[in-house]
N, C-alpha and C positions, 0 to 999 in steps of 0.2 A: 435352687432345689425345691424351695419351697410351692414356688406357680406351679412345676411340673408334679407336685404330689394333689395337690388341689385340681390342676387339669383330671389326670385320673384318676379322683374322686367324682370331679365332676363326670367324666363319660362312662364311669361307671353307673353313676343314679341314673343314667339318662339312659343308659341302655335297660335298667332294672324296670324302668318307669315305663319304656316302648315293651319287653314282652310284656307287662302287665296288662297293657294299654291293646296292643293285637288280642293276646287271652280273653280279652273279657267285653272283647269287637266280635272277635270270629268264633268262639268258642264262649258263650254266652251260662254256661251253665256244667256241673259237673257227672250232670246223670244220664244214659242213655239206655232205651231197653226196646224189646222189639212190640210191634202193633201189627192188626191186621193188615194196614195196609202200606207198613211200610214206614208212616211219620215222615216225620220230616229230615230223618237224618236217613232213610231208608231200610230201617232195620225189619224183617219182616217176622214175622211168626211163623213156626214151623210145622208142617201137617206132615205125620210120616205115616203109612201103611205097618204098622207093626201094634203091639201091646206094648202095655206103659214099665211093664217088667223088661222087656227088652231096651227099650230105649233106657231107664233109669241104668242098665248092664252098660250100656253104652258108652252112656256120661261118668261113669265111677270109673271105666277102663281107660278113657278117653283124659280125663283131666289131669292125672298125673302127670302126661306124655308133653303137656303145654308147658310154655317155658316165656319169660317175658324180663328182657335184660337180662339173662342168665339163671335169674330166679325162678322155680318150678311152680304150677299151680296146687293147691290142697285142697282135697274138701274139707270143711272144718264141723259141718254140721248136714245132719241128712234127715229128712221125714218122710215117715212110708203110711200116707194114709190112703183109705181108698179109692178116692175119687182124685185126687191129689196129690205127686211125690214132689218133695223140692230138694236141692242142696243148695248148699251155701259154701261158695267158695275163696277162697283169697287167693290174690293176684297178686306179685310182688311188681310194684313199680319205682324201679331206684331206691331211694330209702322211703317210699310209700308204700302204704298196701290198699288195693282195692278193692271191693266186696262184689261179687258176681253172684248173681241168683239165678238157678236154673230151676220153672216151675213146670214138671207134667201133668199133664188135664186129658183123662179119658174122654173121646170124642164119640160121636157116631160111629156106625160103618166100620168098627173096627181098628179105627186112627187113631192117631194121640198126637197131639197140642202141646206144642213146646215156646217156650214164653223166658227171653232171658234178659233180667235187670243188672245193669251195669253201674257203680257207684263209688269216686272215690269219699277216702275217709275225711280229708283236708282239701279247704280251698275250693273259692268259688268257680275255678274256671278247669277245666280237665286237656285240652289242647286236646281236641278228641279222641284221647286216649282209652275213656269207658267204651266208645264207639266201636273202637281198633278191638277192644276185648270180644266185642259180640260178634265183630265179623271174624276173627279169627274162631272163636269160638264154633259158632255154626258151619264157619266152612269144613271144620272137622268133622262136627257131628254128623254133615251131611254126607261126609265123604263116608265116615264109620257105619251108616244108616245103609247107605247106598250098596255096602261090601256084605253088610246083614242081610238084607234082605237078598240080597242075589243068592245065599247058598242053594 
């Protein structure tokens, strides 16, 4: 009885020891957000043809409707300056939460510039999970962007 509790103490650590060991091989960091050209994880920044009133309409309408493990998204904090909107979101992941920044940036020509940081709270390694938030993220907004502007 006793080898067999030690066995499976043993494959226990050892499996603890391999995610740790993948996590922090392939998934080297816990922050992801988007650049102009993409970065290295591809995330890209977003140029939409509207005012930055509409798009901030967008993202307040838009992130309750997000859901991640069962858990809903929240804004938890919003600023409405002029050249500049941001909110501040939390992400529920399993018993984590994650912090999502959405920042608009009045552009030229009538555009607006959307910019979004993905970051958990614990731990070095995210198994690309910040990543998974901004692409879900933006494929929404684009979809919500895309149904606005066509009225």
């Amino acid at each position: 009885m006793k080898k067999i509790v030690i066995g499976i103490v043993v494959v226990f650590v050892l499996c603890v020891v391999a995610i740790l060991f993948i996590g922090r091989t392939f998934y080297p960091d816990n922050i992801a957000k988007t650049a102009e050209d993409g970065g290295k994880k591809g995330l890209k920044t977003r140029v939409y043809k509207a005012d930055s009133v509409t798009v901030a309409k967008a993202v307040k309408e838009l992130v309750p409707t997000l859901s991640t493990y069962g858990g809903s998204w929240k804004i938890v904090d919003k600023s409405d300056g002029d050249e500049v909107k941001a909110f501040k979101i939390e992400v529920p992941v399993i018993i984590f939460t994650d912090d999502l920044e959405v920042k608009i940036a009045i552009k030229t020509d009538g555009e607006v510039k959307v910019n979004v940081r993905s970051a958990s709270r614990v731990g070095k390694s995210d198994f690309g999970e910040n990543a998974r938030h901004i692409r879900k993220f933006l494929s929404a907004l684009d979809k919500k962007m895309k149904a606005e502007t066509s009225l």
